[in-house]
KETOR-546355 format. One line per field, with one value per residue: residue in one letter; x, y, z of N, C-alpha, C, O in turn. Coordinates in steps of 0.2 Angstrom, whole numbers, plus 5000, padded with zeros to 4 digits. Example, Ala and Ser with C-alpha at 12.3 -4.5 7.8 and 13.67 -1.06 7.14 Angstrom:
type <- c(A  S)
n.px <- c(5066  5064)
n.py <- c(4972  4989)
n.pz <- c(5039  5035)
ca.px <- c(5062  5068)
ca.py <- c(4978  4995)
ca.pz <- c(5039  5036)
c.px <- c(5066  5064)
c.py <- c(4984  5000)
c.pz <- c(5039  5039)
o.px <- c(5071  5067)
o.py <- c(4983  5006)
o.pz <- c(5042  5040)
This chain:
type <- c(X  X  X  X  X  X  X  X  X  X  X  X  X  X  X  X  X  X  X  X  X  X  X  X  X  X  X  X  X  X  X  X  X  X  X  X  X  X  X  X  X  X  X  X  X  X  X  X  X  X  X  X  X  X  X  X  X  X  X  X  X  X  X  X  X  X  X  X  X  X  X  X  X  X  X  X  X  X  X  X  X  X  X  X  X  X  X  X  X  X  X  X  X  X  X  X  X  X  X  X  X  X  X  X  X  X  X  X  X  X  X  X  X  X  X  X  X  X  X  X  X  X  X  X  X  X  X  X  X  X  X  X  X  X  X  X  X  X  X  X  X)
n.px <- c(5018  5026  5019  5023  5039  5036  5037  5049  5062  5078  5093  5104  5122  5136  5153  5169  5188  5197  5214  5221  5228  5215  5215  5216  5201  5194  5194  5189  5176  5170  5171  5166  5173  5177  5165  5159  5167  5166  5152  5140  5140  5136  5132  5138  5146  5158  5151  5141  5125  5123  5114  5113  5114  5112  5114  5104  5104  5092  5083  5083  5088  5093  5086  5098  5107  5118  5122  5128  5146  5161  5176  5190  5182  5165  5153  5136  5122  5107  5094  5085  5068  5067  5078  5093  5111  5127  5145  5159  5175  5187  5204  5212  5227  5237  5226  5212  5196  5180  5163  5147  5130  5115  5102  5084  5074  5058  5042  5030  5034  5034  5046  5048  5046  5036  5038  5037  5048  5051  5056  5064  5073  5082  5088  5096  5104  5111  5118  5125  5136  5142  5146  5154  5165  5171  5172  5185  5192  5194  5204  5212  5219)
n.py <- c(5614  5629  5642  5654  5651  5639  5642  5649  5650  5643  5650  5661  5655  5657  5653  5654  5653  5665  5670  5681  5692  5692  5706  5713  5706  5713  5725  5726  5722  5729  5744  5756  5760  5748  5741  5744  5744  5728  5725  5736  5754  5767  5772  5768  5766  5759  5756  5752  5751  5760  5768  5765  5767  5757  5757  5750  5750  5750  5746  5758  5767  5759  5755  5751  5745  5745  5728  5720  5722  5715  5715  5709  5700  5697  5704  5711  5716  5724  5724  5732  5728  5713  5708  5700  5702  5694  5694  5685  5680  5670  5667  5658  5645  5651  5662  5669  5664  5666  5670  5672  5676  5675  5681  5678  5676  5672  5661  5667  5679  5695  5706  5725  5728  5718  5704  5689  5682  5667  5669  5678  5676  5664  5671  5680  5672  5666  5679  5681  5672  5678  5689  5687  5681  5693  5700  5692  5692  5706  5708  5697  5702)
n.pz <- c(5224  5221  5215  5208  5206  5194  5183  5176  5168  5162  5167  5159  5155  5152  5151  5150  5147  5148  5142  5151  5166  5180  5182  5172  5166  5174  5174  5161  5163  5174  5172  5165  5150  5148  5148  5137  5125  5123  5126  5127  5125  5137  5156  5167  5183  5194  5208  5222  5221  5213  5201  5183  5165  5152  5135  5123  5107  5095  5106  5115  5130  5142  5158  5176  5190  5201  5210  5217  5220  5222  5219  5214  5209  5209  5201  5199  5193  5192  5176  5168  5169  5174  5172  5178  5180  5181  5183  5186  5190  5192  5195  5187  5182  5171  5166  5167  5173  5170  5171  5165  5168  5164  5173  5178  5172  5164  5158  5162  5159  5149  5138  5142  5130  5125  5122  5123  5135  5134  5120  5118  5128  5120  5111  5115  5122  5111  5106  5117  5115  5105  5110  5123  5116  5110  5121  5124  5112  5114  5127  5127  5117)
ca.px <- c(5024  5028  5017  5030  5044  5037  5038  5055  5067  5085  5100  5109  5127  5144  5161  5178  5195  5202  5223  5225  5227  5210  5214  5213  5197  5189  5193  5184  5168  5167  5172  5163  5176  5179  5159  5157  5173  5165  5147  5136  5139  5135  5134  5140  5150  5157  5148  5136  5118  5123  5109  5115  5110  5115  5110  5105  5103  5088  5079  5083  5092  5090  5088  5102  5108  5121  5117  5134  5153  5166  5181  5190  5178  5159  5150  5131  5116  5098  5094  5076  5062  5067  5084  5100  5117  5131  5151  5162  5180  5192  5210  5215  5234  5236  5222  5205  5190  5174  5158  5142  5124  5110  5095  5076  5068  5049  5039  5024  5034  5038  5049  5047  5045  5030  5042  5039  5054  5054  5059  5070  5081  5085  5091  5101  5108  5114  5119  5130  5139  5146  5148  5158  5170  5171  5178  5192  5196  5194  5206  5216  5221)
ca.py <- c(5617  5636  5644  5660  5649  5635  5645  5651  5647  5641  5656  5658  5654  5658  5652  5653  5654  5666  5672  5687  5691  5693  5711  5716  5706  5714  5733  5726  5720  5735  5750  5760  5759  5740  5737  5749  5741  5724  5726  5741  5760  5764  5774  5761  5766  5753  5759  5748  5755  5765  5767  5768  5766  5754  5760  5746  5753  5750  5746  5765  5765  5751  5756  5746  5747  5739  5724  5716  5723  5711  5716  5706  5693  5698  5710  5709  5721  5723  5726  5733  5727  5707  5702  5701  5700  5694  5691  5681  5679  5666  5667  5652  5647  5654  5666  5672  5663  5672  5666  5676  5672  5680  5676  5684  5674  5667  5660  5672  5688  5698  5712  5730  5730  5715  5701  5685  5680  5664  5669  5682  5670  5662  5676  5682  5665  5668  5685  5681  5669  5682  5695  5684  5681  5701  5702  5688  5698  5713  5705  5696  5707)
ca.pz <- c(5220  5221  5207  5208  5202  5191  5174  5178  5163  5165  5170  5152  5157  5148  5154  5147  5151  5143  5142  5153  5170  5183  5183  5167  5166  5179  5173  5155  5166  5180  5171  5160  5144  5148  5146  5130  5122  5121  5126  5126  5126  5147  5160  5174  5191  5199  5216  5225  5223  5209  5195  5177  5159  5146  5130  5119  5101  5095  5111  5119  5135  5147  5167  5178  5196  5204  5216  5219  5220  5224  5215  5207  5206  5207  5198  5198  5192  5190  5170  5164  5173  5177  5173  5185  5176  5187  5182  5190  5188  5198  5195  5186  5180  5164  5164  5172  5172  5167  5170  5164  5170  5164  5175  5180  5163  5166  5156  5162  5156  5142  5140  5141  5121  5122  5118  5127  5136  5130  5114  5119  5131  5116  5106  5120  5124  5106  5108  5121  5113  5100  5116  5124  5111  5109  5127  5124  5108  5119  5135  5125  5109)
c.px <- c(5022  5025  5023  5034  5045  5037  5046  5059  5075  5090  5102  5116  5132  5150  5164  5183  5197  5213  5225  5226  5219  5209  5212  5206  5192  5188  5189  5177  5166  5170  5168  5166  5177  5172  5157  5162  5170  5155  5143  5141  5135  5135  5137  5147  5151  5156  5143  5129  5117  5120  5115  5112  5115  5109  5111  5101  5095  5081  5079  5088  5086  5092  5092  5104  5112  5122  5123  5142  5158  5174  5187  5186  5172  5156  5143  5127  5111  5098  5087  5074  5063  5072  5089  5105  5125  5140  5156  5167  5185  5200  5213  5223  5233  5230  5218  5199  5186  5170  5151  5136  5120  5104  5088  5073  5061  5045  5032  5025  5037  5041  5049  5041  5037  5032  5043  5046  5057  5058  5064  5074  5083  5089  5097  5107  5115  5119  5126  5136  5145  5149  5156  5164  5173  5175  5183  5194  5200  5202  5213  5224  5228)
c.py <- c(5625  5638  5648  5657  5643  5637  5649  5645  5648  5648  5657  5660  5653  5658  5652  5656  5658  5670  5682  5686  5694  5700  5715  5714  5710  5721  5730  5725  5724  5741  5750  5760  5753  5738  5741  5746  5733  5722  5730  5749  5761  5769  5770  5764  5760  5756  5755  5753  5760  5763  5771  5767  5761  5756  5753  5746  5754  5751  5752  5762  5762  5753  5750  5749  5741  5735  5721  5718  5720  5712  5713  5703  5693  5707  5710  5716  5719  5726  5726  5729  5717  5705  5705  5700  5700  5690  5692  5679  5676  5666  5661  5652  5646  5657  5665  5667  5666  5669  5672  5673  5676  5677  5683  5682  5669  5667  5665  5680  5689  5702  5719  5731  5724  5709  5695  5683  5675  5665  5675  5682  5667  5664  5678  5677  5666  5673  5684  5677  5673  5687  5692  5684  5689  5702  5697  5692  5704  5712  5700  5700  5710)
c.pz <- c(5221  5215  5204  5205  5195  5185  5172  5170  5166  5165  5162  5157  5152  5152  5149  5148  5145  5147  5144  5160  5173  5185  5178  5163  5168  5175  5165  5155  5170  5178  5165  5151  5143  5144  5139  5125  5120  5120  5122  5128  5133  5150  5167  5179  5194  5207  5215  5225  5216  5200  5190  5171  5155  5141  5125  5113  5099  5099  5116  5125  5140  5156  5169  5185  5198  5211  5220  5217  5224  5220  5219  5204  5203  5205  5196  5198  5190  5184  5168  5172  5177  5178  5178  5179  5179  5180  5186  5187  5192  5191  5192  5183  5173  5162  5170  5168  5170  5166  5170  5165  5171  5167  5176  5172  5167  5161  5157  5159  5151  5144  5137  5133  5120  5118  5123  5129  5135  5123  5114  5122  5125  5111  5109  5122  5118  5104  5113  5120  5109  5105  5120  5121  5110  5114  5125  5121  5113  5123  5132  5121  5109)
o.px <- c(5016  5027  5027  5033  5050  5037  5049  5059  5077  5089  5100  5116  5131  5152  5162  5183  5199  5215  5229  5225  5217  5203  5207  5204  5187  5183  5184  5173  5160  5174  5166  5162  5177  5172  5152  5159  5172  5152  5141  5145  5131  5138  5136  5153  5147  5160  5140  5128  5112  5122  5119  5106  5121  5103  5116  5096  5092  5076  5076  5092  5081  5097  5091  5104  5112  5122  5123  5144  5158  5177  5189  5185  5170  5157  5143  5127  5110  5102  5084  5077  5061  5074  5090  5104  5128  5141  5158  5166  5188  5200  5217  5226  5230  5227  5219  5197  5188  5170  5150  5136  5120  5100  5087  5071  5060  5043  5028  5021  5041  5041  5049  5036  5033  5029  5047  5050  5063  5062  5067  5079  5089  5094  5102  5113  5121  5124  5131  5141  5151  5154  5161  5169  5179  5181  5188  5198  5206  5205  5218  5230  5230)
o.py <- c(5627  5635  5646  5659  5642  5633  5650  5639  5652  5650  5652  5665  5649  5663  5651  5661  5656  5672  5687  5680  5699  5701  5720  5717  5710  5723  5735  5726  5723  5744  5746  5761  5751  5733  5738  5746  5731  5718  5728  5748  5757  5773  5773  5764  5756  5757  5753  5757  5762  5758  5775  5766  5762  5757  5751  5743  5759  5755  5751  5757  5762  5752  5744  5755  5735  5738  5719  5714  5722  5706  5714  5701  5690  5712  5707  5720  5714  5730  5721  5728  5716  5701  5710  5696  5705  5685  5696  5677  5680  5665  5659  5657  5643  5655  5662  5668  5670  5665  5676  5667  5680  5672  5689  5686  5666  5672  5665  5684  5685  5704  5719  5734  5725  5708  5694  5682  5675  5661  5676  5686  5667  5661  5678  5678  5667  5672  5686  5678  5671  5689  5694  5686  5689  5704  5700  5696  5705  5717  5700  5700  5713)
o.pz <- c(5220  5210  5200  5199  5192  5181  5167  5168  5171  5159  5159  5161  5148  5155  5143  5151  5140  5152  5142  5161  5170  5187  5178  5159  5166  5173  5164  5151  5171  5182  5160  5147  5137  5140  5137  5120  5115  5115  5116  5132  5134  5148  5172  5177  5195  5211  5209  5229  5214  5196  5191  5172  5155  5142  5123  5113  5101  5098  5121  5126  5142  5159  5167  5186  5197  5216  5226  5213  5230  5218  5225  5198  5198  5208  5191  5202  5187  5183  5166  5177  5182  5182  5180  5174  5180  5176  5189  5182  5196  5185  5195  5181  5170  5157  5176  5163  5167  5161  5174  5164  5176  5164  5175  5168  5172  5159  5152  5159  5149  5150  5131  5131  5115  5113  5127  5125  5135  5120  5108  5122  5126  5109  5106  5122  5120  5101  5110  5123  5109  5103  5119  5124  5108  5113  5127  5124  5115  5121  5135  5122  5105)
């Protein structure tokens, strides 16, 4: 077996349908006021390659870069030093899809702060649950 990948923990994954259409999703998840609105406070371009900052309170601001532009559907960046954070949005009837999937967790690393990441995939997991609902509000409203 692959050393490299055998401490690897599972993706955290968020779907739900929510009641708008694919467009106004997207402009909530690739723009800068869309992701500050339900997220974080940001600097974020939707341009391919393009380094930004999320600022996330406590923990200062957070290096990011973007890895993946596919507009409407995919949106995907590098966050800190391991994670990837990819959203994904298919057209469904009566609404947009929305799938979040936060990956790059390993049982052999911690984060910036000295915070194994098993125990801060958990919190996130969590986190994202309340986040999520934030964007429906949001997307909804």
């Amino acid at each position: 077996m692959d050393q490299r990948t055998s401490g690897q923990l599972p993706d955290i994954r968020k779907s739900l349908l929510l009641k708008a259409p694919v467009g106004k999703v997207w402009e909530a998840v690739a723009t800068s006021e869309g992701i500050a609105a339900w997220f974080m406070p940001n600097t974020f371009k939707p341009e391919l390659g393009y380094d930004f900052q999320l600022n996330a309170g406590p923990y200062g601001m957070s290096p990011c870069k973007v890895t993946e532009l596919n507009p409407p559907n995919r949106l995907s960046f590098a966050w800190g030093e391991a994670w990837t954070l990819t959203f994904e949005l298919k057209e469904r009837e009566g609404g947009t899809e929305f799938t979040l999937i936060h990956g790059g967790w390993s049982e052999e690393k911690a984060t910036e702060f000295g915070e194994p990441h098993s125990v801060v995939r958990d919190r996130m997991d969590q986190g994202w649950s309340g986040l999520t609902e934030k964007l429906r509000a949001h997307v909804e409203g």
